[in-house]
C-alpha positions in Angstrom: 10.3 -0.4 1.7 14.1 -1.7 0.7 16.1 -1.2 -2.1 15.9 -5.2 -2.6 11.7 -4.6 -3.4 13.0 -1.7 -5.8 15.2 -4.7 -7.6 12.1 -6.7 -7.3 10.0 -4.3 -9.5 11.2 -5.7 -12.8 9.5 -9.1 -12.0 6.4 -7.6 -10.7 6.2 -5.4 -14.0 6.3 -8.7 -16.0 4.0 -11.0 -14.3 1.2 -7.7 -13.9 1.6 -7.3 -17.7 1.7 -3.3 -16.0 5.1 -1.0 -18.0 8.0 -1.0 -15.6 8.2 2.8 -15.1 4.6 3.0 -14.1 5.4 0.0 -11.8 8.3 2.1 -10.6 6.2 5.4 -10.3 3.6 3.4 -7.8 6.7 1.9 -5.8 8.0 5.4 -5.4 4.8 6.9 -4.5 3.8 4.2 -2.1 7.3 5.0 -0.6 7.0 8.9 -0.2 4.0 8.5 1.1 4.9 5.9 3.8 8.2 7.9 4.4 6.1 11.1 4.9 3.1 9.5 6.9 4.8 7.1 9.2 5.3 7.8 12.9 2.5 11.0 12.2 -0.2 11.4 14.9 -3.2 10.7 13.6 -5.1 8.3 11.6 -3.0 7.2 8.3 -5.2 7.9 5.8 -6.2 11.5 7.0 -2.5 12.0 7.4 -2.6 11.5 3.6 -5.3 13.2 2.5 -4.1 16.3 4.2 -0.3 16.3 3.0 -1.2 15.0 -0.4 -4.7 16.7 -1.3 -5.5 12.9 -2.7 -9.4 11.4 -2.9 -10.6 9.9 0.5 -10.7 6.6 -1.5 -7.2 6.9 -2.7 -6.1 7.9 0.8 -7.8 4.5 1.9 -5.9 2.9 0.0 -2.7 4.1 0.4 -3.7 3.6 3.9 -4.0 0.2 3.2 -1.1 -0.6 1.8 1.0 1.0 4.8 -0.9 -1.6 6.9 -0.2 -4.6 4.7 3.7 -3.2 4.8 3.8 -2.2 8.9 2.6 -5.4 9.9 4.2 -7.4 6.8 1.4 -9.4 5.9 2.3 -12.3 3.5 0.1 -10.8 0.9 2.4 -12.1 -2.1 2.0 -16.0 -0.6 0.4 -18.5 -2.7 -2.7 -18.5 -0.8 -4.2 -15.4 -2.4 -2.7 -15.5 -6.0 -6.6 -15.3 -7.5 -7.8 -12.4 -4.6 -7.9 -9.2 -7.1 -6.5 -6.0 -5.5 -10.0 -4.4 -4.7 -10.6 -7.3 -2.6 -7.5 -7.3 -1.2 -7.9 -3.8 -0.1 -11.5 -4.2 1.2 -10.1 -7.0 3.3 -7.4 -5.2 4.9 -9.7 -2.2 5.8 -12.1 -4.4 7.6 -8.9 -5.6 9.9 -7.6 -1.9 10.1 -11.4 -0.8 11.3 -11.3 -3.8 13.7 -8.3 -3.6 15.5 -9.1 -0.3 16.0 -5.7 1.2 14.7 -4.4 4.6 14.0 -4.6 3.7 10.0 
């Protein structure tokens, strides 16, 4: 979570067709939340769920998206332009259920 992603906002704004200050509102949650969660004993998305009073689902998510950062999966790489986010997210909770992580 750098500052140079922050700069990088503007773009993603444009090509999701998504307003830039709701763009920037996920970005900061995302960040809070990893900032708050990371290094926490415990499984990720439990962590979550109990600072943040979020959904389980929600928490799964977020959950995910700590794993896709942690372990800077090369989510953004042409290979998976046409995978929609849901999918995305089901994928990457299979792996965090397999390897049998703390997410």
């Amino acid at each position: 979570m750098t500052a140079k992603l922050r700069k990088d906002v503007d773009s993603i704004s444009e090509k999701t067709g998504i307003p830039l200050k709701s763009c920037l509102r996920q970005y900061d949650n995302i960040r809070r939340i990893y900032k708050e969660v990371d290094e926490k004993e415990g499984k990720v998305a439990h962590n979550i769920q109990r600072y943040y009073g979020l959904s389980s689902s929600l928490c799964q998510q977020y959950a995910a998206i700590i794993y896709i950062i942690d372990n800077r999966l090369g989510v953004a790489s042409r290979k998976l332009p046409n995978l929609p986010y849901a999918g995305l997210i089901k994928c990457v909770v299979i792996i965090m259920s397999v390897s049998q992580l703390s997410y």
